[in-house]
N, C-alpha and C positions, 0 to 999 in steps of 0.2 A: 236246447235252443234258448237263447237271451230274449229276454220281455223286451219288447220294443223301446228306444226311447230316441231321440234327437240329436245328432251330433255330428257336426262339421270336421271336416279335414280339408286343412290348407295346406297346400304344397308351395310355394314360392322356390321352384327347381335351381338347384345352382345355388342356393342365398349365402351357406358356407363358405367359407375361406380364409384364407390367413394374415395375415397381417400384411398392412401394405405404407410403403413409405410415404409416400403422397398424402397418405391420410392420418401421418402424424406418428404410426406404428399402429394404426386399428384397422380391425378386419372394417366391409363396410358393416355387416349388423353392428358395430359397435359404434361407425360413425352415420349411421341411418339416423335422423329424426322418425322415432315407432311409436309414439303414447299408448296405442292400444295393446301392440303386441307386447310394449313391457309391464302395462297394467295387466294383463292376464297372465305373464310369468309371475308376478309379486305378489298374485291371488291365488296362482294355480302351482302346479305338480310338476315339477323341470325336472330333465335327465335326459342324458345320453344315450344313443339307439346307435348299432351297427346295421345297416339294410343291406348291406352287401358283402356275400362271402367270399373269405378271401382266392377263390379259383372260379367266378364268375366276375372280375374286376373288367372284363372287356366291355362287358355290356348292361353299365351301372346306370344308366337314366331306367331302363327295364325291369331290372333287377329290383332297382330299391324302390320302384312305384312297385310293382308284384308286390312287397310283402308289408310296406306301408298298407296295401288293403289285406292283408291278415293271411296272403297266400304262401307259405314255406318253399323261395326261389328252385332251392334244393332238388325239389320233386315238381312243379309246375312250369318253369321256366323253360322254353322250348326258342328261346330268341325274340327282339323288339321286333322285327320284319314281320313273319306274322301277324304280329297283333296290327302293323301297319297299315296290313294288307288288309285286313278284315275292315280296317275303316276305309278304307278306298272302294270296301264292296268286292273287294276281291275272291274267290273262292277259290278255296285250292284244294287238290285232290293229293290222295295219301301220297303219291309219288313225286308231289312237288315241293322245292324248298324255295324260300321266300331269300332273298337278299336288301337288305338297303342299299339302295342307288343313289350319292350322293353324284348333285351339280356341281365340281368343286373349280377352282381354279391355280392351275401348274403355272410356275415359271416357264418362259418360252425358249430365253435364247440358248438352250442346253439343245445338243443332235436330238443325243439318246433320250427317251425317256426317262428311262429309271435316275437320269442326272435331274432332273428337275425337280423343283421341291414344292411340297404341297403350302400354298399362300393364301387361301383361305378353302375353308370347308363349307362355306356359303355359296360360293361364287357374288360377294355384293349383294346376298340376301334377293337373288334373282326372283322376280316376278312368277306367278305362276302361269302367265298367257305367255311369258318367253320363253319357261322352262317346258311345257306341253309340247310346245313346236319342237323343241330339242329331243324330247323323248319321243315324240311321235316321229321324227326322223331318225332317229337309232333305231327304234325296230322297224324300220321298214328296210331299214341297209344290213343293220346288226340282228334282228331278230329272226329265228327260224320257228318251225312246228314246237319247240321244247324251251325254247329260250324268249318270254316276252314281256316288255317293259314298259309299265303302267307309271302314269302321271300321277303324281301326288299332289305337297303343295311346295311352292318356293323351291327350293335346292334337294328337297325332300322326297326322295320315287321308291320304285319298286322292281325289281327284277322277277319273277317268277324263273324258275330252271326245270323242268321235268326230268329228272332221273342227272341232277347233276354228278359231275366229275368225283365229286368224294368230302371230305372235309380236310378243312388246310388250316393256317391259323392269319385271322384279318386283323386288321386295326382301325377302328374310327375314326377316322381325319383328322375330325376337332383337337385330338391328341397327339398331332404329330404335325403340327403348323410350324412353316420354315425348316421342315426336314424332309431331304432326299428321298425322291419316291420308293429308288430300288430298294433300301431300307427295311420299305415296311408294306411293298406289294407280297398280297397272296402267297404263302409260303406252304411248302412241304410237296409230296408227292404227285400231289394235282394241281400244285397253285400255278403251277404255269398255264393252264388254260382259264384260270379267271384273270390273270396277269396278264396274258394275252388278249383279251376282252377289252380290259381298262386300256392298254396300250393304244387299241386299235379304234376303240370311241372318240381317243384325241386328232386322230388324224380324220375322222367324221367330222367333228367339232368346232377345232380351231378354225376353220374358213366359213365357217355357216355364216348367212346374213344377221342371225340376230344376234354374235358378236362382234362381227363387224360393226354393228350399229351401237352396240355396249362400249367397243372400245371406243370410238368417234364421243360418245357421251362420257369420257372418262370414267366409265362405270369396268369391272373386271367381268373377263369374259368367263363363260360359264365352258370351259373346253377338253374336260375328262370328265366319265365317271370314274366312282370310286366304288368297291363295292366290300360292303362289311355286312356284320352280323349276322350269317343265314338262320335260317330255324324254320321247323316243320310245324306244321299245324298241331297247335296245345289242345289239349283235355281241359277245362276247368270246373267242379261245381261252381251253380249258382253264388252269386257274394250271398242272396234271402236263404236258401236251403243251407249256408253253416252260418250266419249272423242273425234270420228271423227280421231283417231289417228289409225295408224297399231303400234301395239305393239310386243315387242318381251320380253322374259327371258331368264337372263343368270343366271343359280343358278346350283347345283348341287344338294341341299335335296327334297326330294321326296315332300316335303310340299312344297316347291315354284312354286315348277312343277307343284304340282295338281291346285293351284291359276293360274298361265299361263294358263290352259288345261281347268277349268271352265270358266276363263274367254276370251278363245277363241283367245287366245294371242301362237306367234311361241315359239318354244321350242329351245333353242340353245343346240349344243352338244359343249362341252368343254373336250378338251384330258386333263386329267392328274388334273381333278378337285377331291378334297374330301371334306368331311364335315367337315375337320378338320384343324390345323396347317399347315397340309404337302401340302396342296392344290397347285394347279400351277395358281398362282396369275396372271403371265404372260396372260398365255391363256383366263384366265375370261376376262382381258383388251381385249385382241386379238378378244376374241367371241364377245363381247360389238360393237366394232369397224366395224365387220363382219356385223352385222347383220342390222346398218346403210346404210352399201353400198351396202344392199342388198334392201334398199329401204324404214328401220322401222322407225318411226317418234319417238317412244318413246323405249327407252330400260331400263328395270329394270334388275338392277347387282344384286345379292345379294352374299355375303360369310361369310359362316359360323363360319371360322375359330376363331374370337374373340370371339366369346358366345362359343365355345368347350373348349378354353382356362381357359375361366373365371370358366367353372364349374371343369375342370380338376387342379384351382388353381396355373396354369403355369404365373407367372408374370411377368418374361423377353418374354415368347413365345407371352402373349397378346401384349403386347410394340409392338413387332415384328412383330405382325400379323397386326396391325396398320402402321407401317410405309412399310410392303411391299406392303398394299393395296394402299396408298398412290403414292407410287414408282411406283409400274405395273400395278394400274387396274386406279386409279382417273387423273393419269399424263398424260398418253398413249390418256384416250378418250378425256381429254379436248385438249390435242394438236391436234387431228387428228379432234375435231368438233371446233376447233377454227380455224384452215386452210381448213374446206372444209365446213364452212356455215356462210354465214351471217347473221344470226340470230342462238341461242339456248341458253337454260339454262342446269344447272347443279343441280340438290338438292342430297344432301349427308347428312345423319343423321344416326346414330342407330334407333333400331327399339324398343330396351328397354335396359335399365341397368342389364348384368347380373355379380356379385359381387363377385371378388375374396375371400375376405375374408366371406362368405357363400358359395362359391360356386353354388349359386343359385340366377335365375331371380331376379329381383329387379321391382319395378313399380313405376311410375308415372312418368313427363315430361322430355324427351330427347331434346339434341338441335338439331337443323339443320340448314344447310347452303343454301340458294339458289342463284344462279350466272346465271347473264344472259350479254350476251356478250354485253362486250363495259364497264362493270362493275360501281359500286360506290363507296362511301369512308362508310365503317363502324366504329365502333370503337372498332371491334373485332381483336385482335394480336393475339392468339392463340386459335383456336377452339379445344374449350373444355365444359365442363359441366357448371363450372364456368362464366368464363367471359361471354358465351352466357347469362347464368342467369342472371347476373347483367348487360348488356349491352343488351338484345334482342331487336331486335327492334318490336316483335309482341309475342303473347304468344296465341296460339290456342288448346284449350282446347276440341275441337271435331277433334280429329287428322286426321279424315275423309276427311276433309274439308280441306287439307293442298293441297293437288294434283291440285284441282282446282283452287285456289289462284296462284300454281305455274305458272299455264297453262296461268292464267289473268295476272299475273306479268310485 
């Protein structure tokens, strides 16, 4: 067990990605205005991390939070649904498998379903007093004794299945925007009863009043689920029983929360947090900062905001989402743990590349920055995907393995 000591992890989810024309040939870390985040590359320890291996690439927001907190996906990983679920308060018993239920919205004027193509994975970033009503009318049509489905937040839900059909192979929305449903519904030996599910919630859906009232507001209607990523209830030791640390989270998606909750870690409330753009960047600093003086040895941030950008194709909003996190949440903690500890570190990285120009996840190595007071001289000027590349000074390829490195540093 490691001696206790202080240290932040920022996740700014999504911040990777590739070069984009608009912005001159720079990804946005390269065109962010960041002074903090690139003063602590140019003091700290840069290098490249894989967090996602290559035959868990379905379920990479999951994956690469798991091992970003020092968990080996390989052997812990049991699906983001789950962990969903747990933040919802959900309880699940050994025979039940958890699905995401995404609020999504279909093209209309196709007969068939499977002609229709998925047009956003938000539905418009639906409200969660519109989306309750939605889900609370699916299972009252669509739910039986085995089959029930819980409110989340925004487009964001939960399926529960008791003794579901089997496993098939899903696909996450987000990565399959502007492409034909039949494509990429439920496949293999059982997927036609989750196929049939998704089919049959559009014909629930599309006439309900609260998209009636969506479409009237030019807003998109929220008129299929989608259902991806199942997974059974995980096993995890405590994060204190292998780190010796009291842990806290500060996140606002229901996935972050259920990793916190598995692994036995405090939960922060955050006023004015969403999973998107509009997020109060302030307060995640604020809560970060909180939950120190409350006595946590390690605090993991995470925000969503850059990975909602990327798949919503917003290219000034990601810039921006990058340099408010910068400004309010990475400025804020390092000042206030640079005046109140003599010793800590800092690691800030993405958790994966997700791609303006696709709109969807991206895979394979992200950089990261790690800073530990009193600093060094690197020879990174602006943290970014690039120069880390060509400049890292380590390249860790079991991204597992990164948290404890930090901890040794």
């Amino acid at each position: 067990m490691l001696n206790k000591q202080k240290i932040a992890v920022i996740v700014p989810d999504g911040m990777a990605d590739s070069e984009i024309f608009e912005l001159g040939g720079k990804t946005p870390m390269e065109a962010a205005e960041k002074p903090c985040m690139d003063m602590l590359a140019q003091k700290g320890y840069c290098g490249m991390a894989e967090f996602i291996p290559e035959n868990m690439i379905a379920d990479a927001s999951a994956t690469a939070n798991l091992a970003i907190l020092g968990y080996d996906p390989k052997i812990y990983s049991k699906g983001r649904s789950p962990l969903e679920a747990a933040s919802m308060g959900l309880e699940m018993n050994p025979r039940d498998t958890a699905f995401r239920c995404n609020l999504i919205t279909l093209s209309e004027k196709e007969p068939i379903y499977g002609d229709k193509k998925i047009i956003d994975h938000s539905a418009d970033e639906i409200s969660t007093k519109e989306a309750d009503a939605l889900i609370r009318d699916l299972n009252k049509k669509l739910g039986t004794g085995k089959i029930r489905f819980h409110t989340g937040k925004s487009y964001r839900h939960i399926l529960l299945w008791e003794d579901c059909p089997g496993e098939c192979v899903f696909t996450g929305p987000h990565d399959i925007l502007g492409k034909h449903a039949k494509d990429y519904l439920p496949s293999g030996l059982v997927g036609e009863f989750y196929a049939k599910l998704m089919e049959t919630s559009y014909e629930v859906l599309k006439g309900h009043p609260i998209n009636l009232n969506r479409r009237e507001n030019q807003k998109r209607p929220a008129n299929s689920i989608w259902l991806w990523s199942p997974g059974t209830k995980p096993e995890m030791p405590a994060f204190k029983s292998r780190f010796g640390l009291d842990g806290s989270v500060v996140a606002y998606v229901d996935l972050i929360k259920g990793l916190g909750i598995y692994a036995g870690m405090n939960l922060a409330n955050v006023e004015g947090a969403t999973g998107n753009f509009g997020t109060d960047y302030k307060n995640k600093g604020l809560a970060a900062i909180g939950e120190f003086e409350k006595g946590a040895d390690f605090v993991f941030v995470h925000i969503e905001a850059p990975d909602e950008c990327g798949h919503r194709r917003e290219i000034e909003n990601k810039v921006k989402s990058i340099e408010k996190i910068d400004e309010m949440v990475v400025k804020p903690i390092y000042r206030y743990m640079d005046s109140s500890f003599d010793e800590f570190k800092m690691l800030v990285l993405p958790d994966h590349p997700t791609c303006l120009s696709t709109g969807a996840h991206s895979y394979g190595p992200v950089p990261f920055l790690l800073y530990k007071k009193g600093g060094t001289i690197s020879k990174i000027g602006n943290f970014n995907e690039k120069s880390v590349s060509e400049n890292c000074d380590i390249f860790m390829q079991n991204g597992h393995e990164l948290l404890n490195f930090a901890l040794d540093f």
